[in-house]
N, C-alpha and C positions, 0 to 999 in steps of 0.2 A: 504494500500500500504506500504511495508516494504521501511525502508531507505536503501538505498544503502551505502553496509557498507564498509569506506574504513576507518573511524576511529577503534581503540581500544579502548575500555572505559571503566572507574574505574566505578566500580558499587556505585558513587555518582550522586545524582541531587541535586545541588543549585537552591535555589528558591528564596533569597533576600540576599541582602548584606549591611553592613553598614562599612567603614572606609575600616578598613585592613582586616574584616572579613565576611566570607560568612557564611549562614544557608541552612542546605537540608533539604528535606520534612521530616523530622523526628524532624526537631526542632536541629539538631547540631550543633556547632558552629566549624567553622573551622576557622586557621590562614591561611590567602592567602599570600604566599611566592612567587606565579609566574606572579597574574598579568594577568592570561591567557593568558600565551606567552608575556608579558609586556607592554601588552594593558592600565593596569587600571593604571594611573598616579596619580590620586589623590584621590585614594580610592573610592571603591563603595559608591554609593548615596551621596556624598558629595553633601551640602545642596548648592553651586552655582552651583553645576551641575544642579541638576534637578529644581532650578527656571530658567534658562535660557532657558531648551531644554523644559522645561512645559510650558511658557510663548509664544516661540517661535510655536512649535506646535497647541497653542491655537491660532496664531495668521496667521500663514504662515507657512506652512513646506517645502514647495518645489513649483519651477516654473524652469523654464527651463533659461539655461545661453544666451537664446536671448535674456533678459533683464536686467537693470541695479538691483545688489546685493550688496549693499553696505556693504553689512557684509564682501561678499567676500574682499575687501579693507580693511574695520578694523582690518579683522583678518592679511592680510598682515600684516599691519603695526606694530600690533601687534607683528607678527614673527619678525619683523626688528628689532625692538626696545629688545626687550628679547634675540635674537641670536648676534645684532650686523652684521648679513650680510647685510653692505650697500649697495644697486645698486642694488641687487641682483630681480627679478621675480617671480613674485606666480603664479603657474599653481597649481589648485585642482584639485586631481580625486578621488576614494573610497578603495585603501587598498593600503598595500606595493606594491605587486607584479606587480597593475597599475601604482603604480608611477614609478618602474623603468624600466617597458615595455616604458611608454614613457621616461623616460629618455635616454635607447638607443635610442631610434627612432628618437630622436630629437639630438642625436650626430650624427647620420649616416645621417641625413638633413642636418646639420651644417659642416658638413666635407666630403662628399661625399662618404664616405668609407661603409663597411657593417662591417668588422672584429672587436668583441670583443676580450679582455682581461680579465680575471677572476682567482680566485686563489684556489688552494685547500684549501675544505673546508668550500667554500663561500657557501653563499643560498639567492637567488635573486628574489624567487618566485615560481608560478606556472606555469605563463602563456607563454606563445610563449620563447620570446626573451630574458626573464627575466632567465625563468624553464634553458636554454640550459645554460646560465651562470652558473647555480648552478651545485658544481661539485656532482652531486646524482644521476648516471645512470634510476636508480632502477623508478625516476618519468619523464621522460623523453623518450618523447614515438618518434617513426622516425619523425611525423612533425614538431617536435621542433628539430632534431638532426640535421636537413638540415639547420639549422643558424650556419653562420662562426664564433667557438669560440673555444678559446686556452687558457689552463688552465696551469696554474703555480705554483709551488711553492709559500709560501709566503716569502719575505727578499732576493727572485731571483732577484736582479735588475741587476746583466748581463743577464739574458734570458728575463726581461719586455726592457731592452735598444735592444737587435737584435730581439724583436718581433718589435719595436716602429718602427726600422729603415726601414722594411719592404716596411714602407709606404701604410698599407694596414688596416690599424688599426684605426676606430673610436672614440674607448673609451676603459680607463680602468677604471673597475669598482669593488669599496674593499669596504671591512666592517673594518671599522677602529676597533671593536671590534665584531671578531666574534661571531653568537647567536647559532643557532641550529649546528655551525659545532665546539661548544664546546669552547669558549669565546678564542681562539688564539688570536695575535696582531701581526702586522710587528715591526719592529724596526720603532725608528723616522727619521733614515738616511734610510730605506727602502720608506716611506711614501713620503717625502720629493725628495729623487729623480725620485719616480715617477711622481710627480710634474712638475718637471724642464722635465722632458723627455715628458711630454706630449704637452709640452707648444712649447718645440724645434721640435715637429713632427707632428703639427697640428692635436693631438688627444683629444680626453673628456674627463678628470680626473674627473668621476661620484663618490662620496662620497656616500656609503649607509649607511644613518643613519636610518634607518627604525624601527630598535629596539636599537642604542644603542644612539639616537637624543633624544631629548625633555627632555635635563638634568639629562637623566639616568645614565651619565658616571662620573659627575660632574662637567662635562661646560658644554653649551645648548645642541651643536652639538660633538662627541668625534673628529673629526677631528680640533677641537680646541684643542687639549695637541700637536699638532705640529703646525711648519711653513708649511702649504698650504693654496692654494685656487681654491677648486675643479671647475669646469666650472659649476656643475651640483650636488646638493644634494637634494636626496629623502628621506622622510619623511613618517610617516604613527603611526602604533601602538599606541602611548603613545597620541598621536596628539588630539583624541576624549574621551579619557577613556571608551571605548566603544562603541562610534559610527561610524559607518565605515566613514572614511574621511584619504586621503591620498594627498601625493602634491609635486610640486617636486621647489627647488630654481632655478632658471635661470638666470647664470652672463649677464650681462649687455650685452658685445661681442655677445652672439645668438639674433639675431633680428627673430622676430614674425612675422607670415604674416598669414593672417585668413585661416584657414580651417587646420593649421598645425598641433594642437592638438585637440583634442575634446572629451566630453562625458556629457551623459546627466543628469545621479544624481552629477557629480561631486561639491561641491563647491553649492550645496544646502541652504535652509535657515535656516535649522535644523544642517545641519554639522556645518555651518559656526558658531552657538549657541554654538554648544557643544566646538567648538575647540579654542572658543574665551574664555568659562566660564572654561578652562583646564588651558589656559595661563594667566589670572587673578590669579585663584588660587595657579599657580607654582610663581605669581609674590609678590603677596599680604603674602602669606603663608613663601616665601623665603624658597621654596621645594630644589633649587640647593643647594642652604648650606647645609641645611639637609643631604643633598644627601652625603655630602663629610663628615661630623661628623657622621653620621650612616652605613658609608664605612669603616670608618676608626676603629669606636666601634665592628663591627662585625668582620671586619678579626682581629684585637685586640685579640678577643676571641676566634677565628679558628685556632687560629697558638698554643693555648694552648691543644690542643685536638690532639694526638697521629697520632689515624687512618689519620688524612687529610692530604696528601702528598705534595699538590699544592695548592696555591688559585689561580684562573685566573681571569683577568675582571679588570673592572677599578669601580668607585662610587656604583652602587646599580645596576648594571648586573654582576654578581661574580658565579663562576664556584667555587666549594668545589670539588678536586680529591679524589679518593680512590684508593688503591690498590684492590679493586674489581669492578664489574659491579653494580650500584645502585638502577636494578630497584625492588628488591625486597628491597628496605631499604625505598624505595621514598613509596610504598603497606604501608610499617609500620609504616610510619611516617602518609599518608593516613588515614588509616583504624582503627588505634591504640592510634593515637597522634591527629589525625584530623590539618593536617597542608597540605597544597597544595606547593610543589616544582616543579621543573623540571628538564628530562634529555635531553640530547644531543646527537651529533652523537658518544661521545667519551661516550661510554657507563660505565665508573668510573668518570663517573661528574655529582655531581649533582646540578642545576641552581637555581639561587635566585634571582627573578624578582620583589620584593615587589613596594608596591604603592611609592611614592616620599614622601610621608610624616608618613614612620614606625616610627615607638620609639624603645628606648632602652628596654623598658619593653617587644614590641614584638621580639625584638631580645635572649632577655634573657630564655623566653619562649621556643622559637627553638631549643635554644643551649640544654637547660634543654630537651626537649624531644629526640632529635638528639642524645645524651650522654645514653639516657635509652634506643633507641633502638640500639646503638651501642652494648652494654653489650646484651641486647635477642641476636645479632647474634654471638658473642663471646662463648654462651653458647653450 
């Protein structure tokens, strides 16, 4: 049975990984710069990962959330204590895109309303409620286009205050640091009055942290570089280093009443292993530091190199511009250099998702190949 083919794909197969680097069935050694989409927070096979999620599976991997999961509570508190959101609620489910399906869902519960807010350039998911927030026609089929959403400019906060006043609006929902729509950012007085406007209009100010949470920006959550506090932050990617586990915070203000959310792998005994042996090691390791010294060493060195017109991003999610399109640069750094990047909607970016815990040495490495494939397309 053939796969149904909606990916493209680099004629590589990884077969093992260790730290910052992957191997394909050839024996290659490649430098992983993306993360797989910014999934791997603390490098592949890191030795607490896999005794947690190998202990765990030898012991219990899953039962259903009719029973008491203490994990599930540890890893909360865990989240509490590492992020600093006190008060806040742990709902698990299994990717981004479910976390902030129910994130609207549970704004349009808690406010009565059905209208979102969303911004150019956002990307919110795949599914239902999430897909129609993402401003990406192209994956948005009509039963996702019949959900009430209005998409905006980013740093429009006269057109988010006359959507607000409408009165007809649930949630606004941003990426403090955009990912696939090419690492943009609002100002901190655009951020911030969305804030106060949400709060004066009985709306959801949904925070998605989904790729740029879990200390990738260099504070836990990125909507910590300003004054808010969103009602609702989703979580996912970095959350497992590869195991699907996703989850959303819940302020205190939304009261719970059974049957309101639900799913049946969410919040397992194997996720709850992995997402618990991820925030150990971000804590024990002191990966957010890292985060913001191997931020700072890499654009360091990117502002020395000619071709790169922009950097975007904030800690260890960073966009490199070009004045061209990158995807045949991303092929050579591939195919030639054996290094894994990534692109964006803004097709002269190219993305850099590395684990939480790179080095100077693999930065050094990049730059050094990055610099020889710039000079092949010069020729």
């Amino acid at each position: 049975m053939p796969l149904f083919d909606v990916y493209p794909l680099y004629n590589v197969t990884p077969v093992s990984g260790k730290g910052i680097h992957v191997y394909d069935d050839n024996g290659t050694e490649y430098l992983d710069l993306y993360g797989g989409h910014a999934v791997i927070s603390i490098g592949h096979a890191h030795p607490n990962y896999v005794k947690a999620v190998t202990n765990q599976v030898e012991t219990l991997g899953f039962y259903s959330n009719a029973i008491q999961n203490p994990l599930q509570k540890q890893l909360a508190d865990k989240i509490e204590t590492l992020s600093g959101c006190k008060g806040y609620e742990l709902f698990l489910c299994n990717s981004g895109a479910e976390a902030n399906e129910n994130a609207l869902k549970l704004a349009s519960f808690k406010t009565g309303k059905k209208r979102v807010l969303a911004f150019s350039n956002g990307f919110h998911g795949r599914t239902s409620a999430a897909v129609a927030a993402t401003d990406n026609k192209n994956i948005i089929a009509p039963i996702n286009a019949q959900q009430a959403v209005t998409i905006l400019p980013l740093n429009d906060i006269e057109g988010v205050k006359a959507e607000l006043e409408k009165g007809d609006v649930c949630a606004v929902i941003v990426e403090f640091i955009q990912g696939i729509g090419g690492l943009d950012q609002g100002t901190a007085e655009f951020f911030e009055a969305i804030d106060k406007l949400c709060k004066a209009n009985n709306t959801m100010f949904i925070a998605d942290e989904i790729q740029c949470g879990y200390g990738r920006s260099g504070k836990f959550f990125a909507f910590q570089h300003y004054d808010v506090t969103p009602d609702i932050i989703s979580l996912a990617k970095g959350m497992g280093n590869g195991f699907p586990i996703g989850g959303i915070l819940i302020h205190p203000d939304i009261k719970s009443k059974y049957g309101m959310l639900g799913t049946t792998f969410g919040g397992n005994h194997l996720a709850c292993a992995a997402g618990l042996a991820v925030l150990n090691t971000i804590e024990e390791e002191k990966l957010i530091a890292n985060v913001n010294v191997m931020s700072e060493y890499l654009m360091s060195i990117a502002k020395t190199i000619p071709q790169i017109k922009k950097i975007k991003g904030r800690g260890l999610m960073l966009g490199l511009e070009f004045d061209f399109e990158v995807g045949d640069l991303r092929k050579e750094l591939i195919y030639n250099h054996h290094m894994f990047t990534g692109g964006a909607a803004n097709k002269k970016l190219l993305r850099i998702l590395p684990p939480l815990n790179i080095e100077k040495e693999h930065i050094n490495q990049f730059f050094d190949a990055l610099k020889k494939a710039l000079k092949e397309f010069e020729k």
